[in-house]
Structures are given as structure tokens and as C-alpha cells.
DSSP file (Angstrom, degrees, kcal/mol; ACC not computed):
  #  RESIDUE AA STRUCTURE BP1 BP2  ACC     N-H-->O    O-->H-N    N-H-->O    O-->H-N    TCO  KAPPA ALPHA  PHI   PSI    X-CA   Y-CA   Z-CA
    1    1 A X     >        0   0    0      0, 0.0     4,-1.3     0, 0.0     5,-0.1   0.000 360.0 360.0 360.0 -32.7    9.3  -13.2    1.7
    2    2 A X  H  >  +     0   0    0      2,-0.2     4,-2.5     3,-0.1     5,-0.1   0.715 360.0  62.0 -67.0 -10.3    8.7  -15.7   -1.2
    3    3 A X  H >> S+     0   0    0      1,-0.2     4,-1.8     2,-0.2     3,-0.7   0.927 110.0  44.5 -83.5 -74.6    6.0  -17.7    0.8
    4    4 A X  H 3> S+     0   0    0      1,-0.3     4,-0.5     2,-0.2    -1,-0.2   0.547 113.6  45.4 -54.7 -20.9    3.9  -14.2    0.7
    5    5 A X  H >X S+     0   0    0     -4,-1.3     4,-1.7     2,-0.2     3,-1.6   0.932 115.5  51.3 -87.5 -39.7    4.5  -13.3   -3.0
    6    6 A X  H <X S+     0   0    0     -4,-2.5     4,-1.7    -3,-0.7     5,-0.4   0.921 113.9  45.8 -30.6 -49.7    3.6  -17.3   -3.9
    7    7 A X  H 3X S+     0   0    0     -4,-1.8     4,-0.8     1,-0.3    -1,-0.2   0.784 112.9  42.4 -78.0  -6.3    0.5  -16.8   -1.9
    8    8 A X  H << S+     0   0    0     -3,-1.6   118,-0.5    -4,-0.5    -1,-0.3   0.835 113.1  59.7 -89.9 -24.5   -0.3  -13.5   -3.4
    9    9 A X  H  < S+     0   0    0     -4,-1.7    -2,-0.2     1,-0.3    -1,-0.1   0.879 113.9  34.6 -45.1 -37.8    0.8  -15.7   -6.9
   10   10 A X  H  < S+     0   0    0     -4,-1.7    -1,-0.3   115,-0.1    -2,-0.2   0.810  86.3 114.2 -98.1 -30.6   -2.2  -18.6   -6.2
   11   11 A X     <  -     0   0    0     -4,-0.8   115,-1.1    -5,-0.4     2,-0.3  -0.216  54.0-171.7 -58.2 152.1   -4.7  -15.8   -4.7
   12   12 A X  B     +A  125   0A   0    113,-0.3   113,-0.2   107,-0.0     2,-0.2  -0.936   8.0 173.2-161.3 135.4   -7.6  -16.1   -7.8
   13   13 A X        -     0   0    0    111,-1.5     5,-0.2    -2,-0.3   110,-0.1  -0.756  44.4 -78.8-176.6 107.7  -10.5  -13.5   -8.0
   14   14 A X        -     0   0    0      1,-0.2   109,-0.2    -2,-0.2   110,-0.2   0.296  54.0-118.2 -41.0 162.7  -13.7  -12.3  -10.4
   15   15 A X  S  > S+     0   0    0    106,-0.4     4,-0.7     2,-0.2    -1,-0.2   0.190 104.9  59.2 -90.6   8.9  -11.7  -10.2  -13.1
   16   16 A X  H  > S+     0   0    0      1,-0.1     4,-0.6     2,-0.1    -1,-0.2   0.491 105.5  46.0-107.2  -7.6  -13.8   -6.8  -12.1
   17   17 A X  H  4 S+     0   0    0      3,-0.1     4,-0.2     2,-0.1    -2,-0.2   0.810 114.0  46.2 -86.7 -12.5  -12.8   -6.9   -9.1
   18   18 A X  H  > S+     0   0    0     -5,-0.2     4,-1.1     2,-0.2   109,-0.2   0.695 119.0  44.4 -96.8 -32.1   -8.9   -7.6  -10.3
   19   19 A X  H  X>S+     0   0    0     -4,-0.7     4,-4.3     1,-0.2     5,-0.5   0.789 116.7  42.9 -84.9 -42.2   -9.1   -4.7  -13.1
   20   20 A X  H  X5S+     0   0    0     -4,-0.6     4,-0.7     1,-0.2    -1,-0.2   0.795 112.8  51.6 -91.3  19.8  -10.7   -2.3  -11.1
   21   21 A X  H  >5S+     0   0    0     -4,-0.2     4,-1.6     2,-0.1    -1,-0.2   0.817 111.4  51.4 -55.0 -56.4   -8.5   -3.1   -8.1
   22   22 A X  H  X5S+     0   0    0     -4,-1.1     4,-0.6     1,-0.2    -2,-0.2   0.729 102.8  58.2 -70.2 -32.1   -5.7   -2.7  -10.5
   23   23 A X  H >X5S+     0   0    0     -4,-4.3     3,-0.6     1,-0.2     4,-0.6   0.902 110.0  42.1 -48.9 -49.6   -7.0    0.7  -11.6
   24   24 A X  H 3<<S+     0   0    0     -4,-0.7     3,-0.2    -5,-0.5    -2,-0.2   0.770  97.2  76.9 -67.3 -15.5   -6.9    2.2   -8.0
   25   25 A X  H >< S+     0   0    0     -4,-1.6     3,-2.1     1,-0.2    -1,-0.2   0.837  76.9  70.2 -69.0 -46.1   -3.9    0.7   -7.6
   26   26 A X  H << S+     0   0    0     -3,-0.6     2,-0.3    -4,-0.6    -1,-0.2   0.908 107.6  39.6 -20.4 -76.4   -2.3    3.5   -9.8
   27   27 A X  T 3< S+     0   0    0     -4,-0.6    -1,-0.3    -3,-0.2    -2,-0.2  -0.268  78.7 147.5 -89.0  49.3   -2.9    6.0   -6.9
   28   28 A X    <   -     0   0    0     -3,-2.1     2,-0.3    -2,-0.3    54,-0.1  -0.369  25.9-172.6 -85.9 160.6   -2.2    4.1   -4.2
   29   29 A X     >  -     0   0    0      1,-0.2     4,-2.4    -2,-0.1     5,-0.1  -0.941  16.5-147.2-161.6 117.1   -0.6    6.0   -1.0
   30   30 A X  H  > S+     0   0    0     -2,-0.3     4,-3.4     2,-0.2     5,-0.5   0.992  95.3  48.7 -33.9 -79.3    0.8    3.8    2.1
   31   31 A X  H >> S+     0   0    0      1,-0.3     4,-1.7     2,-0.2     3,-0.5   0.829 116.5  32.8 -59.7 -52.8    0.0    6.2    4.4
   32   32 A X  H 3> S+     0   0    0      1,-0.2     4,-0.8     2,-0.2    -1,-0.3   0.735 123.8  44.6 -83.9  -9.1   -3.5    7.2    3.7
   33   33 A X  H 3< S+     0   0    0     -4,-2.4     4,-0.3     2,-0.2    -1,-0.2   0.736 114.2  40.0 -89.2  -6.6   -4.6    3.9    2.5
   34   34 A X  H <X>S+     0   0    0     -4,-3.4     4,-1.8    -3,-0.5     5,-1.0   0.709 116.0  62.4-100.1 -34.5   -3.3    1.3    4.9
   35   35 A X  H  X5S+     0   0    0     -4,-1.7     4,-5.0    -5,-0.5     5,-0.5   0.951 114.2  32.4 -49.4 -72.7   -4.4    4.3    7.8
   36   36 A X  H  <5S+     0   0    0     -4,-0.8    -1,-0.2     2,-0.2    -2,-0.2   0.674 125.1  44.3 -88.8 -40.2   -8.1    4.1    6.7
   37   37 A X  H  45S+     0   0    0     -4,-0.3    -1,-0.2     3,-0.1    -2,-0.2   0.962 134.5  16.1 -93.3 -49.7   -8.0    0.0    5.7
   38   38 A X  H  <5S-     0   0    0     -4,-1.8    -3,-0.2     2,-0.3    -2,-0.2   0.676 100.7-113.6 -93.8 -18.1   -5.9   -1.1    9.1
   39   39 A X  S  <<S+     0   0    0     -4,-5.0    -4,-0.2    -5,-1.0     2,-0.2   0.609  90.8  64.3  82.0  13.4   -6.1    1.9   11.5
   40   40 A X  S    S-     0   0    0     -6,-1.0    -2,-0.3    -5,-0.5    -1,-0.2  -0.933  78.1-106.4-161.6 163.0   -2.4    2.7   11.4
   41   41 A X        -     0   0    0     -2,-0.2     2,-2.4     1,-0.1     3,-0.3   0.172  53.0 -63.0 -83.9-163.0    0.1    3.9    8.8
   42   42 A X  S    S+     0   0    0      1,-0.2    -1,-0.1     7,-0.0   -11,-0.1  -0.025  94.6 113.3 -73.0  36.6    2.9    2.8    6.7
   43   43 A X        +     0   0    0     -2,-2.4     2,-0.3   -12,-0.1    -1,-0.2   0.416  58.8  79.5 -62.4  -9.3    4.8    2.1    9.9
   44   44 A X  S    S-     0   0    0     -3,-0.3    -4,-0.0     1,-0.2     2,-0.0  -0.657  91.7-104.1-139.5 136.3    4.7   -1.7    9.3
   45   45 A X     >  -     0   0    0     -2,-0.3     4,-1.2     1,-0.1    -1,-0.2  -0.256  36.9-119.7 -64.4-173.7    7.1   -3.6    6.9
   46   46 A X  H  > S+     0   0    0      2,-0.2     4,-1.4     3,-0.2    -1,-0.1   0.537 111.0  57.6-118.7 -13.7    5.1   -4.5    3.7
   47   47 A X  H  > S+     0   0    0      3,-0.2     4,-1.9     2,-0.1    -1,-0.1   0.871 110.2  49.4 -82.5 -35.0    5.4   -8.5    4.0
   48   48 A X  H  > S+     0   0    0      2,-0.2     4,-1.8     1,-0.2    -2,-0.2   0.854 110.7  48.6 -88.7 -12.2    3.7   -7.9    7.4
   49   49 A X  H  X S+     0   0    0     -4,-1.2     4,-4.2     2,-0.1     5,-0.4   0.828 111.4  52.3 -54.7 -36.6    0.9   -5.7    5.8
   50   50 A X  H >X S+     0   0    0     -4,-1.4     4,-2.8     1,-0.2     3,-0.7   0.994 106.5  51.0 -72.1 -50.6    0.4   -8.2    3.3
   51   51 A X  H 3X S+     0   0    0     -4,-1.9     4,-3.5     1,-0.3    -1,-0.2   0.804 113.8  40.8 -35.0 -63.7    0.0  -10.8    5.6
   52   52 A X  H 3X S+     0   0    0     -4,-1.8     4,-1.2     2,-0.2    -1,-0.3   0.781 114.0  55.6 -76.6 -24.4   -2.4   -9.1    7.5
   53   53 A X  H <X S+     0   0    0     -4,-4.2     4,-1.9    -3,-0.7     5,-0.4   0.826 103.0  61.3 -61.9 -40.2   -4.2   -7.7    4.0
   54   54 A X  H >X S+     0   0    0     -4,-2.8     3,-2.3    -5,-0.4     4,-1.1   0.968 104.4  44.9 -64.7 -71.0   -4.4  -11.4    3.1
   55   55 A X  H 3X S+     0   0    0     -4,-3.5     4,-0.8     1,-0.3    -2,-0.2   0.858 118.4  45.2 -55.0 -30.6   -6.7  -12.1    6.3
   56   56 A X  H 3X S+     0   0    0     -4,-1.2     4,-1.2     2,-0.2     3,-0.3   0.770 112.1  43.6 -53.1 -41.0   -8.7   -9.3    5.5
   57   57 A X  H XX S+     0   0    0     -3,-2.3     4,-1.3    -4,-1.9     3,-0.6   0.976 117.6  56.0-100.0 -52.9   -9.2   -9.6    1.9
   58   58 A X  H 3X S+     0   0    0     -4,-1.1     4,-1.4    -5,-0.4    -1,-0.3   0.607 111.1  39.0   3.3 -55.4   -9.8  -13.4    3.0
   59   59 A X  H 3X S+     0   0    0     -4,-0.8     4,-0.9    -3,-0.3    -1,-0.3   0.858 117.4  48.2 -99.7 -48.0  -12.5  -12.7    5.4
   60   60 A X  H XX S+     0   0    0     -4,-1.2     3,-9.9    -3,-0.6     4,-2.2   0.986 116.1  49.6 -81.4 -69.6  -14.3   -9.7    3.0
   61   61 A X  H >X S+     0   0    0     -4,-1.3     3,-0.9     1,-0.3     4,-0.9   0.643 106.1  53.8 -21.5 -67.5  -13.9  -12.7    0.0
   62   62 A X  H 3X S+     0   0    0     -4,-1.4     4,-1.3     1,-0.3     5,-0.4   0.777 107.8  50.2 -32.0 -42.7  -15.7  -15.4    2.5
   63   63 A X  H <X>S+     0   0    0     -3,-9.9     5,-1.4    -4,-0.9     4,-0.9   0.826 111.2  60.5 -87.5 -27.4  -19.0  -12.6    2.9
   64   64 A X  H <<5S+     0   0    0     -4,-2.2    -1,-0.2    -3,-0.9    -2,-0.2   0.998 103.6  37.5 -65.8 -73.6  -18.7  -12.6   -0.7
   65   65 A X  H  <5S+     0   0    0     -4,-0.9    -2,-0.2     1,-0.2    -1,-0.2   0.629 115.3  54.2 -65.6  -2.1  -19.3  -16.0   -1.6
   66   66 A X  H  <5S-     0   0    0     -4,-1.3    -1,-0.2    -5,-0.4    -2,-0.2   0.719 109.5-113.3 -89.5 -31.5  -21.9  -16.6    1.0
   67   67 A X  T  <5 -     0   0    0     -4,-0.9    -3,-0.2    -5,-0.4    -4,-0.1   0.896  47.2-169.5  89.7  40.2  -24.0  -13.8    0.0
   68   68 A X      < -     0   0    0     -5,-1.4     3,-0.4    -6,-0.2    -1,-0.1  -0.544  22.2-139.8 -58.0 141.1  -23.2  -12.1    3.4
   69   69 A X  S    S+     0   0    0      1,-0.3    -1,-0.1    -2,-0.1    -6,-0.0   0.570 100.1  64.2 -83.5  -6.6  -25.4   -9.1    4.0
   70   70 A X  S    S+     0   0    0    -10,-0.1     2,-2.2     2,-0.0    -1,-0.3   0.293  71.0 136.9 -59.9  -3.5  -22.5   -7.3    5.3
   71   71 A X        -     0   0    0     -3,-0.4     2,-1.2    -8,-0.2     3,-0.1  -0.260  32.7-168.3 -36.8  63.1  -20.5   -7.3    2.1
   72   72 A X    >>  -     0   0    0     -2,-2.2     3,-3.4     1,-0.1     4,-2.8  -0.254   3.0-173.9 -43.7  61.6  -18.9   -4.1    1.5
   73   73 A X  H 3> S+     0   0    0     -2,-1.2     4,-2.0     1,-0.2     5,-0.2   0.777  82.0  54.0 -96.3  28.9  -17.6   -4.0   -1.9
   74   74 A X  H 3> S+     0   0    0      2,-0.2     4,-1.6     1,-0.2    -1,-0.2   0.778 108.0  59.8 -78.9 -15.0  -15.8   -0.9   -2.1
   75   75 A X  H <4 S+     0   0    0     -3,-3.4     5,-0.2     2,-0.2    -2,-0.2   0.937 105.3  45.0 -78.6 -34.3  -14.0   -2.4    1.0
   76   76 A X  H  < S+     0   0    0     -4,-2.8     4,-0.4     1,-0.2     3,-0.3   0.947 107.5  60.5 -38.8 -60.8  -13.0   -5.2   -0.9
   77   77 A X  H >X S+     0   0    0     -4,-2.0     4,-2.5     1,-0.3     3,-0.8   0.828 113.7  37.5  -5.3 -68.8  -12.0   -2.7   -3.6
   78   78 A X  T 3< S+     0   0    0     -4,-1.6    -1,-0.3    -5,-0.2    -2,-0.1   0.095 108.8  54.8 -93.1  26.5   -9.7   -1.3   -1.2
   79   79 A X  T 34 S+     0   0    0     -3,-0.3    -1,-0.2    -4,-0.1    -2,-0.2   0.442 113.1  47.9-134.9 -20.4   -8.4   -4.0    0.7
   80   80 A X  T <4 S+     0   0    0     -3,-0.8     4,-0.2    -4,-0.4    -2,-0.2   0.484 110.0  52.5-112.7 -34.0   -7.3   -5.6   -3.0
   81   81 A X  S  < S+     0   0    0     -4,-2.5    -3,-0.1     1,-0.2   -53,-0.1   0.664 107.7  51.4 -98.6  10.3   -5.7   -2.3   -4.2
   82   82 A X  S  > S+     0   0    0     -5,-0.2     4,-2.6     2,-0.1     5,-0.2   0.677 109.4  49.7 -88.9 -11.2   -3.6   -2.1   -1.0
   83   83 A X  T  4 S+     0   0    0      1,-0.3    45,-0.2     2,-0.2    -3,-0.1   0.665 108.2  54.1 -94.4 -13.1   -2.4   -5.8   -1.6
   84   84 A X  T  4 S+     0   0    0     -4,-0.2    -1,-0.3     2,-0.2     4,-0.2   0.364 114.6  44.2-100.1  -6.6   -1.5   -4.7   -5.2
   85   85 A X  T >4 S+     0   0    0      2,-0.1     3,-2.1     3,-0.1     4,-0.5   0.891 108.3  52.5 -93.3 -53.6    0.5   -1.9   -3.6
   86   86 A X  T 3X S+     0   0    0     -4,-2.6     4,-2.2     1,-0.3     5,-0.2   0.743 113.0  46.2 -42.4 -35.9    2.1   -3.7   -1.1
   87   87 A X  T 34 S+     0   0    0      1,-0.2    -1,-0.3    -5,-0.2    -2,-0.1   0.467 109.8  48.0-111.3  21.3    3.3   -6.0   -3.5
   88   88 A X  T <> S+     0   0    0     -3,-2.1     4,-0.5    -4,-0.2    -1,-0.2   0.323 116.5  46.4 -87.2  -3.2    4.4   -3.7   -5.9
   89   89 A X  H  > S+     0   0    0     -4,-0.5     4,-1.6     2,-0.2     3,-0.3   0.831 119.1  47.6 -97.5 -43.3    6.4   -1.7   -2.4
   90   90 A X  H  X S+     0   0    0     -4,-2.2     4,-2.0     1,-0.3     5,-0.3   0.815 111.9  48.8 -86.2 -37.6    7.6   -5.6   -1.5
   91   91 A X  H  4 S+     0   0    0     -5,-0.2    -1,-0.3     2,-0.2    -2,-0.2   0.627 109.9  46.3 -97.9  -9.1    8.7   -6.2   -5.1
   92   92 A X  H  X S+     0   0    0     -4,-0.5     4,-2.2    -3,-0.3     5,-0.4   0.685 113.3  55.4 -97.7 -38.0   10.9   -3.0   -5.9
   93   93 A X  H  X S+     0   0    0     -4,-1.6     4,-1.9     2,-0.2     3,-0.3   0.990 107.0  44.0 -53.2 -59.9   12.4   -3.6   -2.5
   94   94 A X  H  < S+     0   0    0     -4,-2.0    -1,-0.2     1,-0.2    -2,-0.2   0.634 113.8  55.7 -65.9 -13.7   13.6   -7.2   -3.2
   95   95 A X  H  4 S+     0   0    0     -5,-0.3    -1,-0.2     1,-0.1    -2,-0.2   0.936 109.6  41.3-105.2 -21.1   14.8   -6.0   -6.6
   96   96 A X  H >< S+     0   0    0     -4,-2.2     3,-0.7    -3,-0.3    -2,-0.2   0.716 115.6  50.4 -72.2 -26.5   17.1   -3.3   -5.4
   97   97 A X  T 3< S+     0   0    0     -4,-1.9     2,-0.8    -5,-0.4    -3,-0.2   0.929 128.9  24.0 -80.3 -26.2   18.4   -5.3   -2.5
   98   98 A X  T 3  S+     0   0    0     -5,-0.3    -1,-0.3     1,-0.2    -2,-0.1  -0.574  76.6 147.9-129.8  74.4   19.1   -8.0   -4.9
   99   99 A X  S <  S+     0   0    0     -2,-0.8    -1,-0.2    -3,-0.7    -2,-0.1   0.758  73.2  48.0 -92.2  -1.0   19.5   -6.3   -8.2
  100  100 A X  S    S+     0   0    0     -3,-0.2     2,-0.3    -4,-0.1    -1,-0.2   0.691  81.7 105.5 -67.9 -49.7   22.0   -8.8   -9.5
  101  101 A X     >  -     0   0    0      1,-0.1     4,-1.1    -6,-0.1     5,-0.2  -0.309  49.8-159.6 -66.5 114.4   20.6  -12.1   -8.7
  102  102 A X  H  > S+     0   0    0     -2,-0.3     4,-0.8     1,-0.2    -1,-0.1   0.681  93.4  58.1 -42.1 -31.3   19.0  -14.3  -11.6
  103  103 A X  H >> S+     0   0    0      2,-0.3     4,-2.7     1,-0.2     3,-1.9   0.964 103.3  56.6 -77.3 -56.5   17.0  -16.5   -9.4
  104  104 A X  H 34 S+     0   0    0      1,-0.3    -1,-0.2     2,-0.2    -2,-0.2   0.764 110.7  43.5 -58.1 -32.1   15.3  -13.2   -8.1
  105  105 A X  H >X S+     0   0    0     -4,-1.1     3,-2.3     1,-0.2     4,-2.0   0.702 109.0  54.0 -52.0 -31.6   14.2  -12.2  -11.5
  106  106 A X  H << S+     0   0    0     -3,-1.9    -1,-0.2    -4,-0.8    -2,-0.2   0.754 105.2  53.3 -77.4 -38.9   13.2  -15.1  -12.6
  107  107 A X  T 3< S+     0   0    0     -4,-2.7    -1,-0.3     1,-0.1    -2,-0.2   0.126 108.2  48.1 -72.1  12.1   11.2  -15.3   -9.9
  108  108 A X  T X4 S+     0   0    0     -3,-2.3     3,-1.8    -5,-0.2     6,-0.5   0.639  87.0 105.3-118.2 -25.8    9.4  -11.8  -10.5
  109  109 A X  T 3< S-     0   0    0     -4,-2.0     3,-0.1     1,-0.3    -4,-0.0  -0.299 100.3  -2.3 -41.8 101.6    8.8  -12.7  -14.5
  110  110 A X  T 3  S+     0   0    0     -2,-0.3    -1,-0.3     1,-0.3     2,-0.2   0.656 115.6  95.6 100.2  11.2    5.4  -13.4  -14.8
  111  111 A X  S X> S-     0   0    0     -3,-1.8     3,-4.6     5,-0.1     4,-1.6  -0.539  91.2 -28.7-133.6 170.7    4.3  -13.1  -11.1
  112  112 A X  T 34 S+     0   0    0      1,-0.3     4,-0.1  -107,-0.2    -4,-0.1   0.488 134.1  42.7  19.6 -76.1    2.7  -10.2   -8.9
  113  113 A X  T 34 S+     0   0    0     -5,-0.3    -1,-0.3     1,-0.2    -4,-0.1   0.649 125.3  41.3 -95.9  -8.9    4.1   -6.9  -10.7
  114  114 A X  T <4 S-     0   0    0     -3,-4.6    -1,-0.2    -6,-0.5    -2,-0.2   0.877  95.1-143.9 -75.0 -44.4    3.3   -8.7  -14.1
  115  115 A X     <  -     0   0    0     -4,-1.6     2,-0.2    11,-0.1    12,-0.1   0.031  16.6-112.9  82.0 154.0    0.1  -10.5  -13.8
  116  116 A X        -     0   0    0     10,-0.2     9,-0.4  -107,-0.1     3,-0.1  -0.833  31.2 -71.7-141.9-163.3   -0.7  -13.5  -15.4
  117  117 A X        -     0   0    0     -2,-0.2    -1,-0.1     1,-0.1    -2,-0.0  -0.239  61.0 -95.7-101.4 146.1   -2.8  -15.3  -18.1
  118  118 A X        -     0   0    0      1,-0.2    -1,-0.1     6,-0.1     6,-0.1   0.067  31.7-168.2 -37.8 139.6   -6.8  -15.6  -17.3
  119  119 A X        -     0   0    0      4,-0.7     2,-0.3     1,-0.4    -1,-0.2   0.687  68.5  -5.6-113.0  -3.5   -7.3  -18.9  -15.9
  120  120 A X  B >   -B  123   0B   0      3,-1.5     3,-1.1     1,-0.0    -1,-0.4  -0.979  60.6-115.8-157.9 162.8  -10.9  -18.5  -16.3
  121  121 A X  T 3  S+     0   0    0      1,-0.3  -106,-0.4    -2,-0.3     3,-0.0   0.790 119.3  41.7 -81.3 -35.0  -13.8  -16.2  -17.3
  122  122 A X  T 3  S+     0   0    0   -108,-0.1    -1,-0.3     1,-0.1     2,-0.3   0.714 123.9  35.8 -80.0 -21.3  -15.3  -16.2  -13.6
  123  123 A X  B <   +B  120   0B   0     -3,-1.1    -3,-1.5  -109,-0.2    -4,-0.7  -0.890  60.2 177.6-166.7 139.6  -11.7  -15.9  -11.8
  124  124 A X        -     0   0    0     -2,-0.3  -111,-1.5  -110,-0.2     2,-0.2  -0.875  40.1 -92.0-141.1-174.2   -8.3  -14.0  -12.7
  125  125 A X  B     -A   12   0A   0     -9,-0.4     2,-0.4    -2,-0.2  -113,-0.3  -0.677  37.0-111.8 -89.4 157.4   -5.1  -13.9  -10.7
  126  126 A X        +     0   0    0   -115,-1.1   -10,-0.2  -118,-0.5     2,-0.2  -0.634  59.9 141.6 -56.9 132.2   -4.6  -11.2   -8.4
  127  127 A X              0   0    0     -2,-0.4   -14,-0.1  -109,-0.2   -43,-0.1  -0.570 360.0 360.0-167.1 119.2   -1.8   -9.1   -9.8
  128  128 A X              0   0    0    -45,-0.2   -15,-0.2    -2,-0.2   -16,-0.1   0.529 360.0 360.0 -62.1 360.0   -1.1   -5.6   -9.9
């Protein structure tokens, strides 16, 4: 579970697409949004949605920097505020099963359900 919250840690992405990700993010709803972005509902643990929202957002990103004419980006949009859900769904989990352990906090400070600092004017971290 740590390798997917690292990888969501490194994922780096223009900063309107990371705020208004982070807006939608607000009203995010498993079922109808993972229904509509994957073609099934909240059935699915939330480290194996991210997984599979990481190839997705992956593949969209790729049409992005290529100047694919298939670019959708309100699917990006939506593919980026399910991965900000999921990993707020993934991070509430791991802090009630382990609501005692230092390591795991320590490990949450500054990461995913914080955000962290700009590393550049073109690029921001993913974080919800």
C-alpha cells in the first residue's frame, strides 16, 4: 500500500489541472464516479482502483503531452479527481486500522491528503 501512495507522492502535473482536480474532488462519490470513469462501481479495493486510475491518468497525460487530437480534458479532470478520492478513501483507511502507529503518521504528514510545496510553476504534485 505504500508503493501506491509513494507513486501517487512522485506523480507531478500542470497546477490547473491539480487545483481544479482538487476542487471536484470535494464531491467526489465512489460509486458514481469510478462507474462512469471505469465501467464498474466501488466494488474494488481502493489500492486496486488506484492502480488502475494511475494507468489511465498515465495514458490520458501521454495524449497530453503529444498534442494528441484525442485529448479529453474533462476526462483527465475526472480521472485525477477519482485518484484524489481514492487516496483520500486509502488514507482514512490506513489511519483507522493503524491509528496508533508513529511510522504511519509520519508517513501521511506532508504526502497525498496534505499536498506538498510547488516544485515548479509549470508542474505541482498531485495531492488532494
Amino acid at each position: 500500500m505504500q508503493d501506491v501512495m509513494s507513486r501517487l507522492k512522485t506523480l507531478h502535473r500542470p497546477r490547473l489541472l491539480v487545483r481544479t482536480a482538487r476542487i471536484g474532488a470535494a464531491a467526489y462519490s465512489r460509486q458514481r464516479d469510478l462507474r462512469r470513469i471505469l465501467g464498474f462501481g466501488a466494488d474494488r479495493k481502493p489500492t486496486a482502483t488506484i492502480l488502475r486510475l494511475l494507468e489511465l491518468e498515465q495514458e490520458v497525460n501521454l495524449q497530453r503531452l503529444t498534442g494528441d487530437a484525442g485529448y479529453i480534458l474533462t476526462r483527465h479532470i475526472e480521472i485525477l479527481i477519482a485518484l484524489m478520492g481514492e487516496a483520500n478513501i486509502l488514507a482514512a483507511s490506513l489511519k483507522t486500522q493503524f491509528s496508533g502507529a508513529s511510522n504511519l503518521n509520519a508517513a501521511l504528514q506532508g504526502d497525498v491528503i496534505n499536498g506538498a510545496a510547488t516544485k515548479s510553476a509549470a508542474a505541482r504534485p498531485l495531492s488532494p
